[in-house]
VOBA-1610 file (N, C-alpha, C; in pm, whole numbers, padded with zeros to 5 digits, always signed):
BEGIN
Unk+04966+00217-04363Unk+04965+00318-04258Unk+05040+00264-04136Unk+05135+00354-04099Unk+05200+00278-03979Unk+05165+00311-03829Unk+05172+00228-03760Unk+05127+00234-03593Unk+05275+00269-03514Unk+05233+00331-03404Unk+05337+00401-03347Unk+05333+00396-03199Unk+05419+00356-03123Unk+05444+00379-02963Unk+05419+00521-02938Unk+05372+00538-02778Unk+05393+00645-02736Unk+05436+00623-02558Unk+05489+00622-02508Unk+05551+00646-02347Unk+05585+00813-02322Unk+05582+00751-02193Unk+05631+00912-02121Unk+05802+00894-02129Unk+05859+01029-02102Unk+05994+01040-02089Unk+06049+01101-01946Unk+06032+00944-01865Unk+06101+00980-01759Unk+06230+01048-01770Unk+06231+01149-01675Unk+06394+01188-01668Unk+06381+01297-01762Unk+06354+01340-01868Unk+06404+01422-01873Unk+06310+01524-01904Unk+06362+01663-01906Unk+06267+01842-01865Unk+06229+01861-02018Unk+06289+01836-02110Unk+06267+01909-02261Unk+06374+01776-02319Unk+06351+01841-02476Unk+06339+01757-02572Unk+06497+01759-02600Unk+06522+01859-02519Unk+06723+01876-02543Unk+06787+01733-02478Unk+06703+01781-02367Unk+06766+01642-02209Unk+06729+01522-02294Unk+06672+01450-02411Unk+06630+01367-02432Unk+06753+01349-02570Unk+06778+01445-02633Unk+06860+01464-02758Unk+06994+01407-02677Unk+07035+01467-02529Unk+07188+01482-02509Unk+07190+01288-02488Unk+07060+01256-02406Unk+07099+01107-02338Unk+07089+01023-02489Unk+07053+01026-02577Unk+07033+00960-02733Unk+07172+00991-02769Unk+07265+01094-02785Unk+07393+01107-02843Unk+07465+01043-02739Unk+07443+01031-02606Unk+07559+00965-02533Unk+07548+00782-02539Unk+07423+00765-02565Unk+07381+00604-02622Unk+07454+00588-02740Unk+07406+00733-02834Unk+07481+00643-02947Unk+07627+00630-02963Unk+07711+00747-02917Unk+07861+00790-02878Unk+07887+00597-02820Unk+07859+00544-02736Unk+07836+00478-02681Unk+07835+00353-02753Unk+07772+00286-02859Unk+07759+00223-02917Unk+07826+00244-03063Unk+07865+00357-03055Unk+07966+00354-03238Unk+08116+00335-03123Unk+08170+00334-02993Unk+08255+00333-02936Unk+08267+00167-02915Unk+08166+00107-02904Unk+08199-00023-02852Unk+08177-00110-03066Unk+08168-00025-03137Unk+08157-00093-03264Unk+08031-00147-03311Unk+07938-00101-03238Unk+07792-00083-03307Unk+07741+00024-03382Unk+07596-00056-03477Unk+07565+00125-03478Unk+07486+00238-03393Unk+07494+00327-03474Unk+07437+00473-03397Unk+07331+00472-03302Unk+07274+00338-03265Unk+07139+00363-03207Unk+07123+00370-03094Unk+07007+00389-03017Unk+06937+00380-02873Unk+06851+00318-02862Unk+06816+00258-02751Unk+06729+00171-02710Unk+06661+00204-02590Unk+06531+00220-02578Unk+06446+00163-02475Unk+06449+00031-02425Unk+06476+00032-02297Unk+06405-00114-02268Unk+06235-00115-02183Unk+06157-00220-02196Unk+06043-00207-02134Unk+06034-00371-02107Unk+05905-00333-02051Unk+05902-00536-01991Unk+05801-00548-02076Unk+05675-00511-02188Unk+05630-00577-02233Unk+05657-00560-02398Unk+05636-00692-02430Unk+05692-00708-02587Unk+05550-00656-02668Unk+05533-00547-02766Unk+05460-00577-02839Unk+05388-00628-02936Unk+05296-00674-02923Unk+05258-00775-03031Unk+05231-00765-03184Unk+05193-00641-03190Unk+05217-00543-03301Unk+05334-00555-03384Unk+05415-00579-03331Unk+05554-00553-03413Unk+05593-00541-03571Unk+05508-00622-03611Unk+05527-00584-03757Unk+05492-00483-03848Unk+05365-00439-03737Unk+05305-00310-03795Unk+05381-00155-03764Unk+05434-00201-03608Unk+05527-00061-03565Unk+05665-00058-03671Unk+05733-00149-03722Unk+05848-00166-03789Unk+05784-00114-03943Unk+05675-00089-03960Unk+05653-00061-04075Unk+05640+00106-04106Unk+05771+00151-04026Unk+05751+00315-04072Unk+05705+00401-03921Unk+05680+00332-03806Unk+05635+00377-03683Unk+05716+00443-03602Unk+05716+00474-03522Unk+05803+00587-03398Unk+05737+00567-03253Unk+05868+00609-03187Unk+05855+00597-03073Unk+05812+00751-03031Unk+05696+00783-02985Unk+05612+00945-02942Unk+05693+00968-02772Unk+05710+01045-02756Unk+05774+01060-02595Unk+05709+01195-02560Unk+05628+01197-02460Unk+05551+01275-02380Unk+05654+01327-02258Unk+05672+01461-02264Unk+05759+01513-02196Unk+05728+01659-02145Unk+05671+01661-02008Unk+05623+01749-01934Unk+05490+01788-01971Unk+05381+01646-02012Unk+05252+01655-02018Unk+05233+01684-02188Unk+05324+01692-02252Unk+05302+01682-02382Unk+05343+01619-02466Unk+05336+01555-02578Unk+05389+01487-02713Unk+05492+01628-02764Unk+05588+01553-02767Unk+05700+01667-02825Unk+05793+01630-02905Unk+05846+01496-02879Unk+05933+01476-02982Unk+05861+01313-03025Unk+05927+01266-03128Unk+05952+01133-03160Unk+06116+01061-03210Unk+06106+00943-03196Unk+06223+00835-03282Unk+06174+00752-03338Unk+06203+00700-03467Unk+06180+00620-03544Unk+06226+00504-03500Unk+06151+00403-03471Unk+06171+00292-03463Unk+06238+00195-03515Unk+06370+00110-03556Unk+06408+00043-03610Unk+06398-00140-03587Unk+06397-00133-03435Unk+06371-00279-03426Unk+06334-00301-03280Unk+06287-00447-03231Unk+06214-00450-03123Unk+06290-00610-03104Unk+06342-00608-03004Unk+06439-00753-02928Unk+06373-00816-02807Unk+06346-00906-02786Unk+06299-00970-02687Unk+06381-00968-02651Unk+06433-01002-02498Unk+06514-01083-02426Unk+06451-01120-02267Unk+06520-01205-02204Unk+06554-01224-02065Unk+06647-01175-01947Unk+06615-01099-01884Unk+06760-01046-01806Unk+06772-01125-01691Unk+06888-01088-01632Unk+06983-01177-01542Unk+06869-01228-01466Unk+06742-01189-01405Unk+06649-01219-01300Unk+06621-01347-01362Unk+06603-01362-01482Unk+06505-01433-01571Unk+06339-01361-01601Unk+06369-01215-01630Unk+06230-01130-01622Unk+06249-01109-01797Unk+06125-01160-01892Unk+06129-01162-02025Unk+06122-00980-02009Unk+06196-00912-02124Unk+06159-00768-02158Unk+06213-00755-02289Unk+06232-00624-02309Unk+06221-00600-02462Unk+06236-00470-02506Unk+06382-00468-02607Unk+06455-00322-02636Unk+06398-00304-02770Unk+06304-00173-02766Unk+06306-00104-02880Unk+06408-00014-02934Unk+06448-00081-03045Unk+06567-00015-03092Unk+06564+00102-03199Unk+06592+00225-03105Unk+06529+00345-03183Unk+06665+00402-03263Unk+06614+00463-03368Unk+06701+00546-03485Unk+06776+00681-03397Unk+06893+00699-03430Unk+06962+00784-03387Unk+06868+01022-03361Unk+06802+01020-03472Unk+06721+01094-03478Unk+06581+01171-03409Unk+06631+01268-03294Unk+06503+01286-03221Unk+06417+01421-03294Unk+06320+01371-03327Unk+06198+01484-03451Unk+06131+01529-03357Unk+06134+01677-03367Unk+06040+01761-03269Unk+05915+01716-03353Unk+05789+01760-03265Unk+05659+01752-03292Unk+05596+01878-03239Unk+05438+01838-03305Unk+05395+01961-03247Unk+05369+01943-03119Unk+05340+02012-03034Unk+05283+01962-02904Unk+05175+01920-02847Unk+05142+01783-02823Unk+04996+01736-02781Unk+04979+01697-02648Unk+04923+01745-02553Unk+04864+01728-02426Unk+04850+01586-02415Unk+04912+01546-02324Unk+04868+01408-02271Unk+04900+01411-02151Unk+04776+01330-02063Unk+04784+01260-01923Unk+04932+01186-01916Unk+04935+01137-01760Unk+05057+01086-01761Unk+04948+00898-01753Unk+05057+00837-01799Unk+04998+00669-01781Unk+05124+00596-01761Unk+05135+00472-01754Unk+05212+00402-01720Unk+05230+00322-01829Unk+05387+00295-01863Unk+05380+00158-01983Unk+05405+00249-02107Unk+05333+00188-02198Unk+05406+00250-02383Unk+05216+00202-02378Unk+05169+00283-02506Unk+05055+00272-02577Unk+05057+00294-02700Unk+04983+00221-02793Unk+04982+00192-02928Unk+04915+00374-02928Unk+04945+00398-03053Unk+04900+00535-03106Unk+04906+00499-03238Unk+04769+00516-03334Unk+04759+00515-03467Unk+04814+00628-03519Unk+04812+00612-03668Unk+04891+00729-03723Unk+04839+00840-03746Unk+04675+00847-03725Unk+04637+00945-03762Unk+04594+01028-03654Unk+04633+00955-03545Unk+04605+01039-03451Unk+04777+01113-03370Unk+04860+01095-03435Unk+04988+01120-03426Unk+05010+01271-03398Unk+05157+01357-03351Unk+05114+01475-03366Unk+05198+01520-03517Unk+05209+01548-03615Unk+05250+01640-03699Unk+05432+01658-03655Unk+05503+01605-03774Unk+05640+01689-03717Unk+05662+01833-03715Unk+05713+01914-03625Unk+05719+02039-03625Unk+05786+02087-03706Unk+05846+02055-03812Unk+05909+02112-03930Unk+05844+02130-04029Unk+05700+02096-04068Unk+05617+02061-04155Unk+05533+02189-04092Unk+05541+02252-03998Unk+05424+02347-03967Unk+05489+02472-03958Unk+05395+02576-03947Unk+05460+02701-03966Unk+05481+02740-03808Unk+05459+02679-03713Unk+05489+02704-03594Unk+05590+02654-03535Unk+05689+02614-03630Unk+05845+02557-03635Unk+05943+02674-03536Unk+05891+02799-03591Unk+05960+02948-03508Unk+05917+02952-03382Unk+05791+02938-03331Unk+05771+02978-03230Unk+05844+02929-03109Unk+05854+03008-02993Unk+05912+02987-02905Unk+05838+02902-02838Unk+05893+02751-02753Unk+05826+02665-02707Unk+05699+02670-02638Unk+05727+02758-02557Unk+05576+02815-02395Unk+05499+02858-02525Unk+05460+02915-02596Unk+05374+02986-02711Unk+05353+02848-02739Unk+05417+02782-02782Unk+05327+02640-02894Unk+05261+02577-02777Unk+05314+02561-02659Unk+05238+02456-02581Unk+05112+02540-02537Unk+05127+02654-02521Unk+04998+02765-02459Unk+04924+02743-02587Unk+04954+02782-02697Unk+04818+02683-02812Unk+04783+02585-02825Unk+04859+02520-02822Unk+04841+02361-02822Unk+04718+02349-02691Unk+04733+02395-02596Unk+04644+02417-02480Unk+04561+02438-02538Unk+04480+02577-02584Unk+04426+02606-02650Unk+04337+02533-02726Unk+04388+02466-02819Unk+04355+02363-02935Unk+04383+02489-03072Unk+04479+02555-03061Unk+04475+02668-03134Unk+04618+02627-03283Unk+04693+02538-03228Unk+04765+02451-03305Unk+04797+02308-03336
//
């Protein structure tokens, strides 16, 4: 069973604003001769790591809800110029809508088990609905 990040998504309004800055990372990195990916950086390394690399995602909470995810591919320590240890999760080119789950705002990334994950929205029949409708159920507890 795999374990999964979840952070907020500073910056951006919807799950589009989050799609466009992921294609200009990856545009970005197949330009300089890498691959397709994006990265978070954060300052703390998780210790987990072997368990998030085992099939896990990065959850991004965006305007008080779980909405999309990225699959996780790898997690880099480093040091930057300050000498401040931090650490790029290196996410898969692919942003997966979800269903929508209410969350507080917090600070940092938090472990999220899998079963408490939200559902990809392609797997549900509320794939059609227009966004304000899923989140007004989701409110609810109605989806």
């Amino acid at each position: 069973m795999a374990l999964h990040l979840i952070k907020l998504c500073v910056g951006a309004d919807s799950v589009e604003d989050l799609r466009e800055w992921v294609a200009r990372r990856s545009l970005a990195a197949i330009a300089a001769g890498q691959q397709p990916h994006s990265f978070h950086t954060t300052r703390m390394v998780p210790k987990r790591a072997e368990e998030l690399l085992a099939g896990g995602s990065l959850y991004w909470v965006i305007k008080g809800f779980v909405q999309a995810r990225q699959p996780l591919i790898g997690i880099e320590p480093f040091t930057d110029g300050e000498g401040i240890g931090r650490c790029h999760l290196i996410l898969g080119p692919e942003v997966v809508d979800t269903e929508p789950q209410p969350r507080r705002a917090f600070q940092g990334w938090r472990y999220l088990k899998d079963e408490e994950s939200p559902r990809d929205l392609a797997s549900l029949a509320a794939a059609d609905m227009p966004l304000e409708l899923r989140r007004e159920l989701a409110e609810l507890g109605l989806l």
